[in-house]
N, C-alpha and C positions, 0 to 999 in steps of 0.2 A: 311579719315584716322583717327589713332586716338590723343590723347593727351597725353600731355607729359610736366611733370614740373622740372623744370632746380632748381637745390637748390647750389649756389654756391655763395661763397662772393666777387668773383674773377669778377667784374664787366665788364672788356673786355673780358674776357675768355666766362661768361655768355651769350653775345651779340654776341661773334662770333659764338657760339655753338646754339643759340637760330634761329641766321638767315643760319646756314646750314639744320639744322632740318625741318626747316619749306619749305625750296626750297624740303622736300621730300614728303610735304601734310600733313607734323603732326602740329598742333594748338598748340603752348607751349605760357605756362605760367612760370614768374618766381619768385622768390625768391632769398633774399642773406642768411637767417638763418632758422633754423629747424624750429623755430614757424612762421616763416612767411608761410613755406613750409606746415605745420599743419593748419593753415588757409584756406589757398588753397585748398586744400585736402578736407576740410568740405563742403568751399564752389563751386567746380568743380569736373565734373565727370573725375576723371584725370585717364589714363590708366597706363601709366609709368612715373615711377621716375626717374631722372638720379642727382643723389647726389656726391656734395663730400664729402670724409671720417674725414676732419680736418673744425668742423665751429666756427665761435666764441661763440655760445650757446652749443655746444655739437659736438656728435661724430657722423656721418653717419652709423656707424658700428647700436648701440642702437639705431639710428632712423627706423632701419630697421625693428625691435624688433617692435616697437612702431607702426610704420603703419602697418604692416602687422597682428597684431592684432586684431585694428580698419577696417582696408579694407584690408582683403586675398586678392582681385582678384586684386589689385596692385603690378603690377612689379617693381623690384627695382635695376638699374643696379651702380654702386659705385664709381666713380673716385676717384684716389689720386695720390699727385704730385708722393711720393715717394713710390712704393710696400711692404707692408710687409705680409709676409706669416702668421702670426697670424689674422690678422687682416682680411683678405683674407677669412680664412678658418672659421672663427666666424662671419663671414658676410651672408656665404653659411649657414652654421647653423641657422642663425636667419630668412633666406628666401629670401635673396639677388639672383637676376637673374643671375649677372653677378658683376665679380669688377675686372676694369683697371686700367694700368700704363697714367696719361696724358702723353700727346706726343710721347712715346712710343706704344700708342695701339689707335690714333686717327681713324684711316683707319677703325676700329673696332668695331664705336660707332653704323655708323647709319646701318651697318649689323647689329648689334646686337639691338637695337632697333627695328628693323624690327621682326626678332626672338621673341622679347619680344612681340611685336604687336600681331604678331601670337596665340601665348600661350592666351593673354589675349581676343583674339574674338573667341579661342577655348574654353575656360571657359565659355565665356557668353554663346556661343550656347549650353557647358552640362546645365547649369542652368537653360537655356527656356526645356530643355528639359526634364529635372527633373520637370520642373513646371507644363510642360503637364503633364507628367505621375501623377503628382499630382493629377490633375484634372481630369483625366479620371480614377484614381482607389483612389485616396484619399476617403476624407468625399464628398467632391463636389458632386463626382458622384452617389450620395444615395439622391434622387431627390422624394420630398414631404415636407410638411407644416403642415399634420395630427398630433397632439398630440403623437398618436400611433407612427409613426415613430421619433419623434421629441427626444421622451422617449428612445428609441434605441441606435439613434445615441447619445446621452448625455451618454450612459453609455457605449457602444462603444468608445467613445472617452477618454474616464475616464481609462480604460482599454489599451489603446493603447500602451501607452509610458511603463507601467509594464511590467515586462518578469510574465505573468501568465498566465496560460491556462486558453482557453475561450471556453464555450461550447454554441452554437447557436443552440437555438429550433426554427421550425417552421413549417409550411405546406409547402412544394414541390412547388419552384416558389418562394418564399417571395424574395429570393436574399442573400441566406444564403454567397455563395463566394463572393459576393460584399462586403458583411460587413466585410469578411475574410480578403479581396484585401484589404479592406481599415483602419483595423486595422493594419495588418501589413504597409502600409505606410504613418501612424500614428507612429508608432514605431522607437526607434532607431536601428532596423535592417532593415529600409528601403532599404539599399544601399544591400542587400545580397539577397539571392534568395529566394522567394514566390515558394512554390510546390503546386499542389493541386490534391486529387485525391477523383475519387467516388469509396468509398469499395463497394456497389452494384452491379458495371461493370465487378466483376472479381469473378471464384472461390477462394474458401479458398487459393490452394495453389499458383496460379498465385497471388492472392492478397498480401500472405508472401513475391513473390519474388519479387513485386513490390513495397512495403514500403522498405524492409531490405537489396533486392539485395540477390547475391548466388556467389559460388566459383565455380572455371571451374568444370566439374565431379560433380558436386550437385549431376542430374539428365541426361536422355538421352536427348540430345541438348545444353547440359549447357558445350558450347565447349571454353569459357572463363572469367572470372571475369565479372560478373553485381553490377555496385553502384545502391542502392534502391533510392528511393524517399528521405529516412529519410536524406541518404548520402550525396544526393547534393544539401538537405535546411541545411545542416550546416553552422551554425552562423544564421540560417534567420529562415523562417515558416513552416511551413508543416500542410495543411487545409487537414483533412481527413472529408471527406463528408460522409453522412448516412452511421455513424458509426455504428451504431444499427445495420449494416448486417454485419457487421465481427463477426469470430467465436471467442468461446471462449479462445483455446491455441493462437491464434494471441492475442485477448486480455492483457493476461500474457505477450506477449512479449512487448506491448507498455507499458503497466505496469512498467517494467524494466524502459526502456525509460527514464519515466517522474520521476520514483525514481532514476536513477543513471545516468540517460544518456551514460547507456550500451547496448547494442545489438548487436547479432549475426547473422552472414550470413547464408540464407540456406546452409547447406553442407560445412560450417567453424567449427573449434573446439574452437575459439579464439575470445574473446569479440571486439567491436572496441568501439571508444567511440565519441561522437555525441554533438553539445550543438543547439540544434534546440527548438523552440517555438511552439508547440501543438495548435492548432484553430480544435477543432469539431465541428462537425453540424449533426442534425438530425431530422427527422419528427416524430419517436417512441415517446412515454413516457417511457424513459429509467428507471424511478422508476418500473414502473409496469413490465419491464422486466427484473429488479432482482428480484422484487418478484418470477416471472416464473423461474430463474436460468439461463435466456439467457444472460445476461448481469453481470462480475463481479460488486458485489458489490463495492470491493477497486478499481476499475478505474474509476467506477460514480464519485465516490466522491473525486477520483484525478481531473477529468474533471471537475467535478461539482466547481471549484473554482470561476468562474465567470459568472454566465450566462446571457446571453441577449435572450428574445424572441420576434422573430420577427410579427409581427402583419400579417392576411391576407389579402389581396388586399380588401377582402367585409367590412372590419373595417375598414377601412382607405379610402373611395369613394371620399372623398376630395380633396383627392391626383391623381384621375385617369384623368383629364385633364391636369394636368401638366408632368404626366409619358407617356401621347399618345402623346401629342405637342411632348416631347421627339423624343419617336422612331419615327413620322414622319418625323419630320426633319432628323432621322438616315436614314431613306428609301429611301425616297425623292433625298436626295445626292444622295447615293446607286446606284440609278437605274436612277439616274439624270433628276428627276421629275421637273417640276415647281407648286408644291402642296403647297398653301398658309396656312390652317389651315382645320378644321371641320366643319360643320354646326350645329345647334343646334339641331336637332334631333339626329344626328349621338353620338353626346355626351349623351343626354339622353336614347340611349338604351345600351350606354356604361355603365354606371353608373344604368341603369337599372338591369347588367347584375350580377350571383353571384362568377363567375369567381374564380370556382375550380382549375385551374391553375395557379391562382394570376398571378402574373409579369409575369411570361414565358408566361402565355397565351394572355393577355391583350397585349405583343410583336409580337407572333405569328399576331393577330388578323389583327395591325395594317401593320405589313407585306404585309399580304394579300391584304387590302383596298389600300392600295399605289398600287400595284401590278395593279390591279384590275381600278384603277381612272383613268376618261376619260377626265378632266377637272380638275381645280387649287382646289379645295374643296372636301373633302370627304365626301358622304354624304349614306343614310342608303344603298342604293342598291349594295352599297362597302363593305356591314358586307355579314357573314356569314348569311344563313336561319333562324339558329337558334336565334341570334342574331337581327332579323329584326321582327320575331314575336314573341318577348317579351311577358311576362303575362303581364306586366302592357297597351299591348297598345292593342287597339281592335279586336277581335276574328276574324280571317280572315275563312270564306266559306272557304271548300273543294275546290271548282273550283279554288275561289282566291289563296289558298296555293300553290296550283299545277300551276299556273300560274307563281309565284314569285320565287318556284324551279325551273321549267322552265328556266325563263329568267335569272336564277344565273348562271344555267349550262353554259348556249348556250354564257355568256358572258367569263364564263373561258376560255371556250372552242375557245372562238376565242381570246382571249388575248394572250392562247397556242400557238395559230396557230394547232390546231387541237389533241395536241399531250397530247394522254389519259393518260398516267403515272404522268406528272406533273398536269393535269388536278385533277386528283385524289388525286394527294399530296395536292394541293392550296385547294379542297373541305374536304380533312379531311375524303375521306371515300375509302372505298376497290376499284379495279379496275373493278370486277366483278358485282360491284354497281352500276358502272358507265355505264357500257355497256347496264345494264338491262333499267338506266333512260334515255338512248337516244332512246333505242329502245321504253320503254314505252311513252316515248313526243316523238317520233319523232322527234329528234332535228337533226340539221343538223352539220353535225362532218366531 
């Protein structure tokens, strides 16, 4: 159970009330005055208070004020001999859980105590839970030691707590939404909703109705009110990803946006109004696409307020032992592996490799190899072909390459259990590929 400090100067009152408490499993500590009770406080993890309202150093009322200051997740319930409705009602104000009449409302302590217990291992569990989330989308979770990223995250975090728009350069993979995810819970809009969308995934005007939303009748199907994206990151973020593929008239409308925090609905005549935080990202060079007339110039340079860019995975190789450790362990759980680490080879053709897909691919990769391992270790015959004969490591013979396809296939293929579509998928190539290389090896499917 938990703890609870008796603040009362009323010495047999304190002692009877102290050993009913305790016949309920709660641990109490006491005190006869506020600083005593202040002391306590410092030095125990105390969950609730149960004060009287009249002491000889002060008021219970203002001591309420005073702890709940210093310690929020302290509950505080109020005895007094005699009830007064001001005092009552300035109690509740100050953050008081509860305040009783003695002897009139004894029957009422250790129910409400209980209540208060409640409240206070509900709080702790939002906290651990807030802490997760912390840790899986905060800073935490941007995992490396390279210079390159080190420089990143430093101006990422610099950025965080400001309400400014932040524009993220980088190559496709680097972890543009991660830094997004974790700027925003960097921020004092952690607590409000994160949105996030890729303008690539959609046309022009499916992409309008998805930032801004539409009125019933917009268009044929639009048979009721749609809130956008922008709508319901209000108060929070809104990460529009390769921004670079939105058109121009969309453009002008986020425009608005970020000057007035106005915009309208497809198929509205009536502005709404919005207070949401802008996070972009792109892989273009948005300069040389004003140059071309693709890109307004006034939203570069609204966007262009802070920019971070993210470095590629072939910059930063420093870091690719500790991002694979990563997702093995994420896979590993997954598919509830007993996978202890990599071998050292497996590592050197990692780190060999130039990895045009930065993060997403170096994820992909290790997917696979978990996927794929027969034993507690990863080791090369768990990479990809391409991957295993590397430039830097010795020119394998014709017979030898065709050997080491071979025996990549024939291991998918039975890890599948036979089954050519995921076969395909796990190898990275067409399905009509795959048919041609069992019939060309003869391999057994």
């Amino acid at each position: 159970m938990g703890t609870v400090l008796l603040v009362d100067d009323e010495e047999k009152l304190r002692s009877l009330l102290s050993r009913i408490i305790k016949l309920e499993g709660f641990t109490v500590y006491e005190a006869p005055t506020l600083k005593g009770g202040l002391k306590l406080l410092e030095k125990e993890a105390i969950d609730i208070v149960l004060c009287d309202v009249k002491l000889p150093d002060g008021s219970g009322v203002d001591f309420v004020n005073t702890v709940k200051l210093k310690y929020p997740a302290v509950e505080i319930i109020l005895l007094t001999a005699y009830g007064n409705i001001a005092d009552g009602v300035q109690a509740m104000k100050n953050g008081a859980f509860d305040y009783i009449t003695k002897g009139d409302d004894n029957d009422r302590i250790i129910p409400l105590l209980n209540k208060a217990f409640e409240k206070v291992q509900l709080q702790k569990r939002i906290t651990q839970l807030e802490q997760q989330v912390g840790k899986k989308y905060g800073f935490e979770s941007i995992l490396g030691n390279s210079s390159q990223i080190n420089e990143a995250v430093f101006l990422a975090k610099k950025v965080a707590p400001i309400h400014a728009t932040v524009l993220l350069l980088g190559e496709t993979g680097t972890g543009k939404e991660v830094f997004a995810q974790a700027i925003h819970t960097g921020s004092k809009r952690n607590s409000k909703p994160f949105m996030a969308l890729n303008c690539s995934a959609f046309s022009k005007e499916l992409l309008e109705s998805e930032i801004f939303g539409y009125k019933a009748g917009a268009f044929t199907g639009a048979v009721k009110d749609k809130r956008g994206l922008i709508e319901e990151a209000n108060t929070g973020t809104l990460f529009l990803d390769e921004i670079g593929e939105m058109s121009v008239e969309l453009q002008a409308k986020l425009l608005r946006v970020l000057e007035t925090g106005e915009f309208i609905k497809v198929g509205d005549t009536k502005t709404s109004k919005v207070d949401v935080r802008i996070i972009a990202a792109t892989n273009r060079n948005l300069q040389a696409e004003v140059q071309e007339g693709k890109f307004r110039e006034d939203l570069f340079y609204r966007l262009n307020v802070f920019t971070i860019i993210l470095p590629a995975l072939r910059d930063r190789k420093k870091d690719i032992p500790v991002l694979a450790s990563h997702f093995l362990k994420f896979f590993a759980e997954k598919t509830n592996q007993r996978i202890e680490g990599m071998d050292k080879i497996f590592l050197e053709h990692l780190q060999q490799h130039d990895w045009k897909g930065n993060i997403r691919e170096l994820k992909n990769i290790i997917e696979r190899a978990v996927i794929l391992a027969d034993g507690t270790e990863l080791t090369l015959c768990n990479l990809p072909l391409e991957l295993q004969t590397t430039h830097n490591t010795q020119t394998l013979s014709a017979f030898d390459l065709t050997s080491v396809e071979k025996l990549h296939i024939q291991r998918v293929l039975n890890h599948t259990k036979g089954n050519k579509t995921e076969t395909a998928r796990l190898l990275n190539i067409g399905l009509t590929t795959l048919y041609r290389k069992i019939e060309e090896y003869h391999i057994l499917s």
